[in-house]
C-alpha positions as CSV (number, residue, x, y, z in Angstrom):
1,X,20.1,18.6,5.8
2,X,21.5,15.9,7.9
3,X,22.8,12.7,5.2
4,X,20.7,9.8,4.8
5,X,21.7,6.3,5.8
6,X,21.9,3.8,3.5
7,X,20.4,0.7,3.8
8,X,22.8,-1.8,5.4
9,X,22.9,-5.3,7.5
10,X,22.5,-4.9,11.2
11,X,25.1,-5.5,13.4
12,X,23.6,-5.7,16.9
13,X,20.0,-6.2,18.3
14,X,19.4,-2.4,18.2
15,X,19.1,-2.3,14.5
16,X,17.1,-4.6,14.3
17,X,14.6,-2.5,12.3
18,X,16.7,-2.7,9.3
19,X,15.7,-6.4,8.8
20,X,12.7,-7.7,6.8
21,X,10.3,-8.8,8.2
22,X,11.0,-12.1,6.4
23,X,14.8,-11.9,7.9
24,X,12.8,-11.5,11.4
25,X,11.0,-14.4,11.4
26,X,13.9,-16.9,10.9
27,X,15.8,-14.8,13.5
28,X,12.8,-15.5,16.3
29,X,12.6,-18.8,14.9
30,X,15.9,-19.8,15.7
31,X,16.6,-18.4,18.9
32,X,19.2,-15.9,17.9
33,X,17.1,-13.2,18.7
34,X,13.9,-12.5,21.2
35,X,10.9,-11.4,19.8
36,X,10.8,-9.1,22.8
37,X,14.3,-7.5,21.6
38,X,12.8,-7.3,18.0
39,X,9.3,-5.5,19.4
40,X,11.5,-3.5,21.9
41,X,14.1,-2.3,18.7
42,X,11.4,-1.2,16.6
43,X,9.6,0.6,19.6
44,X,12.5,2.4,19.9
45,X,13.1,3.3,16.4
46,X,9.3,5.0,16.5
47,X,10.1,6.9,19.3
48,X,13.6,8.2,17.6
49,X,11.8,9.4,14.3
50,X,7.9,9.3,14.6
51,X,8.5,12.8,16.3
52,X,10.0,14.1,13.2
53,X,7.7,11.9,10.7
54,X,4.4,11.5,12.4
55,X,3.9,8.4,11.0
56,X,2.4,6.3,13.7
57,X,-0.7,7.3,15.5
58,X,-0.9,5.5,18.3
59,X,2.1,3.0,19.9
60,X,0.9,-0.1,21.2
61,X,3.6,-0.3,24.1
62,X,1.8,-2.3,27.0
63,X,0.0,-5.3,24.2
64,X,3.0,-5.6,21.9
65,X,5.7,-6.1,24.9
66,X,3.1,-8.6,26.5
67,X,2.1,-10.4,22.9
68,X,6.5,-10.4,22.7
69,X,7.0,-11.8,26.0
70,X,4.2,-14.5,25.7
71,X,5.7,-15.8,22.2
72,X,9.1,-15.5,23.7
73,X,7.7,-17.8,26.8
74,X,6.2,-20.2,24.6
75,X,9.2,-20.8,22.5
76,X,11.3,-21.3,25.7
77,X,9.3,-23.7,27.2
78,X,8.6,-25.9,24.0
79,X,11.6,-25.3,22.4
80,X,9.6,-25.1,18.9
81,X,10.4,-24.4,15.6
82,X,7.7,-25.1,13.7
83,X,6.3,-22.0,14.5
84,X,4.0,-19.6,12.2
85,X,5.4,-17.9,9.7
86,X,5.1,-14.4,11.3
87,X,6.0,-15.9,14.5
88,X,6.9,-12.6,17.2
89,X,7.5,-9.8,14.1
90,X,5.9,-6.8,14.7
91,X,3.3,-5.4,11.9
92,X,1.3,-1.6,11.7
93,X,-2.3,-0.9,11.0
94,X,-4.0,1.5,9.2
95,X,-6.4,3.3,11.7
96,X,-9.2,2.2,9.5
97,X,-8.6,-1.3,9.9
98,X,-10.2,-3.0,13.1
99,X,-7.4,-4.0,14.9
100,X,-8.6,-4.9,18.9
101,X,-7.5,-2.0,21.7
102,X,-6.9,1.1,19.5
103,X,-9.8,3.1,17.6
104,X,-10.7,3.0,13.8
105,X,-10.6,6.8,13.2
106,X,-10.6,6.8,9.4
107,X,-8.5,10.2,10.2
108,X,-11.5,11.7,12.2
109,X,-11.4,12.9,16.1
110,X,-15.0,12.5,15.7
111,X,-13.9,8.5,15.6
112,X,-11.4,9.0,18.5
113,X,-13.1,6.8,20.8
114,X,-14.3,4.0,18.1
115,X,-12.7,0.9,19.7
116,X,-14.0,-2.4,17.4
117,X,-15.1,-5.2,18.8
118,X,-13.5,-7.3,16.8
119,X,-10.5,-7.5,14.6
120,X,-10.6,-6.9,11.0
121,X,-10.3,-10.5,8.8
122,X,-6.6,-9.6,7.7
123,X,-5.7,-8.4,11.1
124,X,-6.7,-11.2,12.4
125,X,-5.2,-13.7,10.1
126,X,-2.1,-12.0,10.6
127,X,-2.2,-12.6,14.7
128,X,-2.7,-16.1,13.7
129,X,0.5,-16.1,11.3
130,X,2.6,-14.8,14.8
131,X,2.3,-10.9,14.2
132,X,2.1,-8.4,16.5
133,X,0.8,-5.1,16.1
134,X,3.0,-2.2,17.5
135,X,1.0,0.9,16.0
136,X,-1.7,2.5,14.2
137,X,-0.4,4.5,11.1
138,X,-2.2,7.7,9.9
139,X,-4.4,8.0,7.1
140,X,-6.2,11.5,5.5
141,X,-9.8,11.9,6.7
142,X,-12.1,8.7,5.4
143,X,-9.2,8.0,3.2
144,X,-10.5,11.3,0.2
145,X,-6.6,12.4,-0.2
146,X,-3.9,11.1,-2.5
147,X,-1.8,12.6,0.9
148,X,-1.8,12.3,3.8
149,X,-2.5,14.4,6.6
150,X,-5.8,15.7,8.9
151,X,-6.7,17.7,11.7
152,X,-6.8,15.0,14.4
153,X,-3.7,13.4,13.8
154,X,-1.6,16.1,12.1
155,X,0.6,16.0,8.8
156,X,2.7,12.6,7.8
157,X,6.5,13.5,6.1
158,X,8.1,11.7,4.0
159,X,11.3,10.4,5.2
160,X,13.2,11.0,1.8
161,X,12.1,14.9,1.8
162,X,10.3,16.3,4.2
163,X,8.3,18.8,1.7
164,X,6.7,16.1,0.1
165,X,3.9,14.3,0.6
166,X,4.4,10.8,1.7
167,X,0.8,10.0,-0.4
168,X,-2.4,8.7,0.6
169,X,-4.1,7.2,1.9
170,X,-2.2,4.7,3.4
171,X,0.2,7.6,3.9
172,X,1.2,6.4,7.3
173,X,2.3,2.7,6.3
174,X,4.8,4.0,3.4
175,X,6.3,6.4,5.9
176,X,6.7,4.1,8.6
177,X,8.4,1.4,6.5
178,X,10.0,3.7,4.7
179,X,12.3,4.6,7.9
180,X,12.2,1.3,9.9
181,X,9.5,2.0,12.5
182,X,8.0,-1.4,11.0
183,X,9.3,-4.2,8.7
184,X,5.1,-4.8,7.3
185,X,2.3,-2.6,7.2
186,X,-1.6,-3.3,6.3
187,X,-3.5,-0.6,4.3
188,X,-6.5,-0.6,1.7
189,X,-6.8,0.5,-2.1
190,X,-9.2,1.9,-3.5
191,X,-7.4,4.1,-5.9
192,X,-3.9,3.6,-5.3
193,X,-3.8,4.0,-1.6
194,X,-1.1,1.5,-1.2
195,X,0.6,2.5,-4.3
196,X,0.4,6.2,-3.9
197,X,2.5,6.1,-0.9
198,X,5.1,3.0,-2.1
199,X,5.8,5.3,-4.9
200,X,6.9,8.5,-2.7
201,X,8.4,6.6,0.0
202,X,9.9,4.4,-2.2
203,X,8.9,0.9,-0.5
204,X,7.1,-2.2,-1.8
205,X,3.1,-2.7,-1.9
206,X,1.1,-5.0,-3.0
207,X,-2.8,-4.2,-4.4
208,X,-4.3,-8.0,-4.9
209,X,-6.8,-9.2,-6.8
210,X,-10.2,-7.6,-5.7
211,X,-11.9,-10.9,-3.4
212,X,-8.8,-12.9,-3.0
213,X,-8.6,-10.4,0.5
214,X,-11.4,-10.5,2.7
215,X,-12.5,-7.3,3.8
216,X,-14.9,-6.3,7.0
217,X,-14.9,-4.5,10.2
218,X,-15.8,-1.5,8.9
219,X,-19.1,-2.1,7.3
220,X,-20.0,-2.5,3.7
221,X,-19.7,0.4,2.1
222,X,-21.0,1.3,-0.9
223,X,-21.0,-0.6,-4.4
224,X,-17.7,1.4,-5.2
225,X,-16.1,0.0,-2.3
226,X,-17.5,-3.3,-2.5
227,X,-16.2,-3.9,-6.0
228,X,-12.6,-1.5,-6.0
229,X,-11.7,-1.8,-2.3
230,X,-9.3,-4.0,-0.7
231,X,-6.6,-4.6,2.2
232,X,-3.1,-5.3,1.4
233,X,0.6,-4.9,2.8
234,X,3.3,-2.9,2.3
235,X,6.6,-3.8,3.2
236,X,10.3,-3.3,1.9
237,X,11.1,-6.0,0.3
238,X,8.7,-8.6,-2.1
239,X,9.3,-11.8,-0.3
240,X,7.2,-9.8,2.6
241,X,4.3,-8.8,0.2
242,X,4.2,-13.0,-0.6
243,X,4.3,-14.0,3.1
244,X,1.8,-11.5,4.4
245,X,-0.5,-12.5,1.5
246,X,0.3,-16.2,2.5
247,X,-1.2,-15.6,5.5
248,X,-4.0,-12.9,5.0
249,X,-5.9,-14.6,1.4
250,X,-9.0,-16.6,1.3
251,X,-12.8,-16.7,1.9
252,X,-14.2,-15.5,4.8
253,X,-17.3,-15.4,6.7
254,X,-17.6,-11.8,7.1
255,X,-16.9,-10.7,3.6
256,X,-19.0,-12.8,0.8
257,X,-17.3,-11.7,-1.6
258,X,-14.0,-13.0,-0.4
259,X,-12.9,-16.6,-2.4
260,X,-10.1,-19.1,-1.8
261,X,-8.1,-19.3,-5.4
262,X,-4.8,-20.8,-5.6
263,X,-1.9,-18.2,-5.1
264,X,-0.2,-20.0,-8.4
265,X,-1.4,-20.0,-11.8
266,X,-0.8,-22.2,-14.9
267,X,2.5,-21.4,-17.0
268,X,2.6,-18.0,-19.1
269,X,4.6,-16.8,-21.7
270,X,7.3,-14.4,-20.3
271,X,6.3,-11.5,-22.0
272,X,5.9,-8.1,-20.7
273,X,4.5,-5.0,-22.4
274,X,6.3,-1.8,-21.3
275,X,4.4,1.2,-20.8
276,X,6.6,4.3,-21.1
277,X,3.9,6.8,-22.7
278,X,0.1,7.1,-21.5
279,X,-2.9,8.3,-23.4
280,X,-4.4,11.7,-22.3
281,X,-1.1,12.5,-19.8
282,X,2.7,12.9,-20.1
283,X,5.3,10.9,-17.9
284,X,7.8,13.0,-17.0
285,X,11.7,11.6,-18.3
286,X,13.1,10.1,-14.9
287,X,9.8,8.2,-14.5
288,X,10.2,6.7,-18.2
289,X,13.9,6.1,-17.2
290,X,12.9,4.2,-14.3
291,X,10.7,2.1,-16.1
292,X,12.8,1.1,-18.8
293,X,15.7,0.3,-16.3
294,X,13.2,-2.3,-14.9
295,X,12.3,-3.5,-18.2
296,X,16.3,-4.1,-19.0
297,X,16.4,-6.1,-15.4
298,X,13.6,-8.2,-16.8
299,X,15.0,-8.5,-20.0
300,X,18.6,-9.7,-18.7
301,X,16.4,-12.1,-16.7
302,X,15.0,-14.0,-20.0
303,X,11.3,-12.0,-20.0
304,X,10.7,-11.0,-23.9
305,X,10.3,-6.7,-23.1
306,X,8.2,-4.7,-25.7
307,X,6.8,-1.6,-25.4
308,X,2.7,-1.5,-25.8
309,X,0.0,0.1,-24.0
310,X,-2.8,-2.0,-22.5
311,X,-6.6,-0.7,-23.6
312,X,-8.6,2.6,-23.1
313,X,-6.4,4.3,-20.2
314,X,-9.0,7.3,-20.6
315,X,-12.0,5.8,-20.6
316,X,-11.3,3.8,-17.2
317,X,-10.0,6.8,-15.5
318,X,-13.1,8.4,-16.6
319,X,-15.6,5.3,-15.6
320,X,-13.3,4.9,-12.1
321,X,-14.1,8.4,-11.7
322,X,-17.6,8.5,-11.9
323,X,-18.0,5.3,-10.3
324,X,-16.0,6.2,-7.2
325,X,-17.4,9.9,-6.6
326,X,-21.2,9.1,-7.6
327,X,-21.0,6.8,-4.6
328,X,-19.0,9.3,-2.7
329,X,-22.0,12.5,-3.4
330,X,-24.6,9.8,-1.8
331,X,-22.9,10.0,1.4
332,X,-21.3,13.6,1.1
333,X,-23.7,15.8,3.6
334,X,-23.8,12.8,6.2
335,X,-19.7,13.0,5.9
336,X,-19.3,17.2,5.6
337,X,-20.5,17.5,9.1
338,X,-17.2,15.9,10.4
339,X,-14.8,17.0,7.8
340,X,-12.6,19.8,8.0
341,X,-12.9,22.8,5.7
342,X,-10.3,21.6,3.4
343,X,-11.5,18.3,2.8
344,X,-14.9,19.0,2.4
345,X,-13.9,21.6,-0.4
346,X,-11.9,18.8,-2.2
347,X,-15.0,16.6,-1.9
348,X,-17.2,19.1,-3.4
349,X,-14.5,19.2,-6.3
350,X,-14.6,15.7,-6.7
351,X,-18.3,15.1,-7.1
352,X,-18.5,17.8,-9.3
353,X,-16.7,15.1,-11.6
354,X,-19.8,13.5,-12.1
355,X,-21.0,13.1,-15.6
356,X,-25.0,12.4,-15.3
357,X,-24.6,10.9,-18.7
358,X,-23.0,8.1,-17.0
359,X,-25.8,5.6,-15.6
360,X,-25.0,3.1,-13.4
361,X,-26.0,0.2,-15.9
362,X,-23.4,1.8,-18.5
363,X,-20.5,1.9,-16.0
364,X,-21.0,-1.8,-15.1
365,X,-21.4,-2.8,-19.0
366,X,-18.4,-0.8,-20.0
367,X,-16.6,-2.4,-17.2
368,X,-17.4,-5.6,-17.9
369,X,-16.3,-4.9,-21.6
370,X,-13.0,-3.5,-20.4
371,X,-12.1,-6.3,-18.8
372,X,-12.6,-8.6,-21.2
373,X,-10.5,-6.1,-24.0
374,X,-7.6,-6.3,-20.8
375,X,-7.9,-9.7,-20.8
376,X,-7.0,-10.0,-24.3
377,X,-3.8,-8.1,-23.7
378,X,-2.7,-9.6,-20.8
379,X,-2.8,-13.1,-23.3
380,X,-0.3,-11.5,-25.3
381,X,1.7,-10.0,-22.6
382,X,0.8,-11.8,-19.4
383,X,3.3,-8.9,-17.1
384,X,2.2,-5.1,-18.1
385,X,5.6,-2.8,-16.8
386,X,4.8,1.1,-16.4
387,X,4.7,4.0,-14.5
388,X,2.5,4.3,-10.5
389,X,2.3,8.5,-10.4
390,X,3.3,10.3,-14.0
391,X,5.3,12.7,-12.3
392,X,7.2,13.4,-8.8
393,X,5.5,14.0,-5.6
394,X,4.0,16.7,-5.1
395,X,4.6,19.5,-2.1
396,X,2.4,18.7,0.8
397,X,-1.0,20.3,0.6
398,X,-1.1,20.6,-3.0
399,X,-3.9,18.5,-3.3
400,X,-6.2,21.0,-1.3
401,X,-4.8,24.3,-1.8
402,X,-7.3,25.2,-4.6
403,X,-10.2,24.0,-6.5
404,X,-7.7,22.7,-9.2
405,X,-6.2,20.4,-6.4
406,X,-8.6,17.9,-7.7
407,X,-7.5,18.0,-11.2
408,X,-3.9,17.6,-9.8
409,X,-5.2,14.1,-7.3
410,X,-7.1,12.6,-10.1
411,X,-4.1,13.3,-12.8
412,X,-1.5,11.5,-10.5
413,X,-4.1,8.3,-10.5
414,X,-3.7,8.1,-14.1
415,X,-2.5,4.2,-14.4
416,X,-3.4,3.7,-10.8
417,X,-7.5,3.4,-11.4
418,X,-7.0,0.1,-14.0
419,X,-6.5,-1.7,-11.2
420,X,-9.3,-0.7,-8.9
421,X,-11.6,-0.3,-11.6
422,X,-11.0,-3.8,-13.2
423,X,-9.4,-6.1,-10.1
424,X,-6.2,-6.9,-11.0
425,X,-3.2,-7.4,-8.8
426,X,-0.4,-4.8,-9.0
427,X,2.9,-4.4,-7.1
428,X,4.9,-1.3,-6.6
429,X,8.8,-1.5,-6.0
430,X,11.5,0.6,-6.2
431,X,14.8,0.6,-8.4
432,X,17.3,2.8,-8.3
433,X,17.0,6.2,-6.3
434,X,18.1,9.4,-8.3
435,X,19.5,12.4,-6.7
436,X,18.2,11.6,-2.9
437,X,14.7,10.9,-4.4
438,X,13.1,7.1,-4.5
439,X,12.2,5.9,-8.0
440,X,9.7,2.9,-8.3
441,X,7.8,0.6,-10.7
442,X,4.0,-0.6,-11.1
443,X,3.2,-4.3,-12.5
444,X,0.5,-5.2,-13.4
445,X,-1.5,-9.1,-14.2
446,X,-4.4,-10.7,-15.3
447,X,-7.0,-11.6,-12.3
448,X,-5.9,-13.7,-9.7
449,X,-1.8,-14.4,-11.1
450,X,-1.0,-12.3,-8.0
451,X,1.7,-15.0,-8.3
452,X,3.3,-13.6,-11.8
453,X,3.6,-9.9,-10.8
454,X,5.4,-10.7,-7.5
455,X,7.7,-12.7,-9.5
456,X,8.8,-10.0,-11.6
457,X,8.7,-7.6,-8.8
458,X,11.4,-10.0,-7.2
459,X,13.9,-10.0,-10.4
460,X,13.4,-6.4,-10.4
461,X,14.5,-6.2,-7.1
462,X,17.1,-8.6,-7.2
463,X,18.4,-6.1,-10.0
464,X,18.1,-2.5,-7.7
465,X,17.9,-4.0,-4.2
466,X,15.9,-2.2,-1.5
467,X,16.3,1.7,-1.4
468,X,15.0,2.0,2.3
469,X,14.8,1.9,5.9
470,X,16.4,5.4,5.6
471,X,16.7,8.4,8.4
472,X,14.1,10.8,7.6
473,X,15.7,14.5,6.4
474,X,16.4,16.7,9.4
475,X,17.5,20.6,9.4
476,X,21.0,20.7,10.3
C-alpha cells in the first residue's frame, strides 16, 4: 500500500488543497493568492484522486473557473478587502441539494436529468458568502444507507482504507474532504449522515440545531424529515463548521420552519458528562480511548469532566426508529420502482422495524417528554462527550449483504439518533489516528448553543490537530 501523507503547510500554489477553507479566504483576500489558482489547485487535486475515490459526481469545470475569474476581476479592479467571508473558496454539494447547473439525483439515474430551478437556501447563502461550487459529491440512493455507494454513480472509498466504507449518506463530502478535493462540503442529517461519514474519514461536521438551517429545494418531505432533517457542513477543521454556519443560519422564506436565534448563548458551567459506556450496546476499547483522550484535552483546558450518561438511549433509538421508517413504508412502493435490488431489500428490512404499538401521538408525547428529561441533563452538564459509531467501520457493503444488514445500520446509529430525534446540535472531530485508522469524537448541547459544542470541538482540536487531507491508499 503506497504511505499516506501527513497533513502539512503548503508550500506553493499547487497544494493549495491542504489549506482550510478559513486559511483560503484570508489568502484571496489579500492578494497573495488568486481565487482562480485556488479553484484551479483543487480541480486538479479531483482529477488526481476522484479516479481512485469516486468521491465527486460531477466537476463543475466551465462555472467554477468563470465564478474564479469573475471574483478574481472584481478584486483587481476595486482593490477590495472587505470582501465576504467565503470570498473565491471553492465548496461541494451533496447531489440532493439544489445547487443551479448540475442535477439533484438523490443517488438515482432515474434523477439524472433533474436540473432545479433554483438553488437550495444554504447553497445559496453560501454564493452570497463568496463560495464557489466545484462538484457534486455522491450520496447512496435517496440517502437509505449508513454507506455510500449506488448503481448510477458507483462505490465511494475511503481515503484512509479503501475496504471501508466512507459512511452515508453524505458519503461523498467526508471522502472528498478527507483527501483535499475540497476545503467545505454541504450535506444533510437525518440520522447521522454527516456524522457517519466524519467519523470514517476522520474530518469535522457539524449537525445544527433542527430550524436554525433552512431547508428547501427538494420538497417537504414527510413529518420525519420535517422535524429530524437538516443541511450542514463538513469540513476539516472547526473554525470552518463556524464560518459556513455564519453564513448559511436564519429564517427563510422557503422553509417555515427555519428561525433567526442568536449563534451565542448565555454563560454555562463548564461541565461535560463523558459517555464511555451506552445502554443496550458495547463500545468497543479504542473508541472509549478516544473519547477519554478528548475528555483529558477538555479537562487540561479548565472544563470539570465526569463520566454520566444522558437519558433513555434505548427508548430514542427505538422512537427515532419507528418515527423515521413509518414515514419511510408510506412512500416505499412509489420509491421500490427506482431502487436497485439491494436497496429495496434493506428498505423492506427497515420497515419491518415498525412496532404498530407505536402511534403517532405517543411518539410525539414521548418526544416531547425526552426532551425535557435531556434538558435537565444538559443543566447539569451543559457539553455531553461520547462516542459517533460504537465500533470501527465496517467493510463496504456490509450494510446490504443480508437481511441482518439492517440490524448492523441501525446498531452503528446508536448515539447518533439523540440528535435527530430531539434537535440538538452535535459536532464530530477527530483526535488522534491509531494505527493508519482516523479516531473521532461526538459533542453534544442543549438546543440552539450550537455555539458551546463548537467551542469544545475547537480545544479538542487544538489538543490533536487535524488528521487529514491525506492520499487515499493505493496498491503498490
Amino acid at each position: 500500500m503506497k504511505k499516506r501523507s501527513s497533513p502539512q503547510p503548503p508550500r506553493h500554489w499547487q497544494d493549495l488543497w491542504r489549506h482550510s477553507a478559513s486559511a483560503l479566504a484570508t489568502l484571496i483576500k489579500t492578494g497573495e493568492v488568486s481565487s482562480r489558482e485556488v479553484v484551479d489547485a483543487h480541480l486538479a487535486r479531483i482529477e488526481a484522486v476522484n479516479p481512485t475515490l469516486n468521491a465527486v459526481t460531477v466537476t463543475l469545470h466551465q462555472s467554477a473557473r468563470k465564478a474564479a475569474d469573475a471574483a478574481d476581476a472584481h478584486r483587481k479592479k476595486t482593490g477590495e478587502r472587505d470582501l465576504p467571508p467565503l470570498y473565491g473558496v471553492p465548496i461541494t454539494v451533496k447531489e440532493n441539494i439544489d445547487c443551479l447547473g448540475s442535477p439533484t439525483t438523490f443517488g438515482l439515474a432515474a434523477n439524472a436529468n433533474a436540473l432545479p430551478q433554483q438553488d437550495a437556501p444554504v447553497v445559496e447563502r453560501l454564493r452570497a458568502a463568496g463560495a464557489i461550487p466545484i462538484g457534486r459529491t455522491n450520496m447512496p440512493e435517496m440517502g437509505l444507507r449508513v454507506s455510500t455507494s449506488n448503481p448510477f454513480r458507483g462505490l465511494t472509498r475511503n481515503p484512509w482504507n479503501a475496504l471501508l466504507t466512507a459512511g452515508g449518506s453524505s458519503g461523498g463530502e467526508g471522502s472528498a474532504v478527507a483527501s483535499g478535493m475540497s476545503p467545505l462540503g454541504i450535506g444533510n442529517d437525518i440520522g447521522g449522515s454527516l456524522r457517519n461519514p466524519a467519523f470514517c474519514c476522520g474530518v469535522a461536521a457539524l449537525k445544527p440545531t433542527q430550524g436554525r438551517v433552512p431547508f428547501g429545494g427538494a420538497g417537504d418531505g414527510f413529518l420525519s424529515a420535517q422535524v429530524m432533517l437538516t443541511d450542514g457542513p463538513i469540513a476539516r477543521r472547526v473554525e470552518d463548521l463556524r464560518l459556513m454556519l455564519e453564513q448559511v443560519h436564519g429564517q427563510h422564506l422557503r422553509d417555515p420552519r427555519s428561525v433567526t436565534v442568536a449563534l451565542e448563548g448565555a454563560p454555562v458551567p463548564r461541565r461535560v458528562a463523558m459517555v464511555t459506556t451506552l445502554p443496550g450496546t458495547v463500545v468497543d476499547p479504542a473508541i472509549v480511548a478516544g473519547v477519554r483522550s478528548a475528555g483529558e484535552a477538555l479537562a487540561a483546558a479548565g472544563y470539570q469532566v465526569e463520566e454520566a450518561v444522558p437519558p433513555e438511549i434505548e427508548l430514542i433509538n427505538h422512537l427515532w426508529t419507528q418515527f423515521q421508517m413509518s414515514d419511510l413504508s408510506l412512500t416505499a412502493e412509489a420509491m421500490r420502482p427506482v431502487l436497485s435490488a439491494e436497496a429495496a431489500i434493506l428498505m423492506d428490512a427497515l420497515i419491518a422495524k415498525v412496532d404498530p404499538t407505536v402511534t403517532h401521538a405517543a411518539l410525539h408525547q414521548e418526544r416531547s417528554r425526552l426532551g425535557r428529561a435531556w434538558a435537565a441533563f444538559f443543566a447539569e452538564y451543559p457539553i455531553v462527550l461520547g462516542p459517533v459509531w460504537p465500533s470501527a467501520p465496517f467493510v463496504h457493503d456490509a450494510d446490504v449483504a443480508s437481511p441482518a444488514g439492517s440490524e448492523l445500520m441501525l446498531g452503528m446509529q446508536w448515539f447518533v439518533t439523540p440528535g435527530n430525534l430531539l434537535g440538538f446540535p452535535a459536532v464530530v472531530l477527530p483526535t488522534r489516528p491509531i494505527d493508519n485508522a482516523p479516531m473521532t469524537v461526538q459533542l453534544y448541547a442543549d438546543r440552539f448553543r450550537d455555539d458551546l459544542v463548537l467551542e469544545a470541538g475547537e480545544v479538542i482540536e487544538a489538543a490533536f490537530g487535524a488528521s487529514t487531507p491525506v492520499d487515499p491508499f493505493v496498491a503498490s
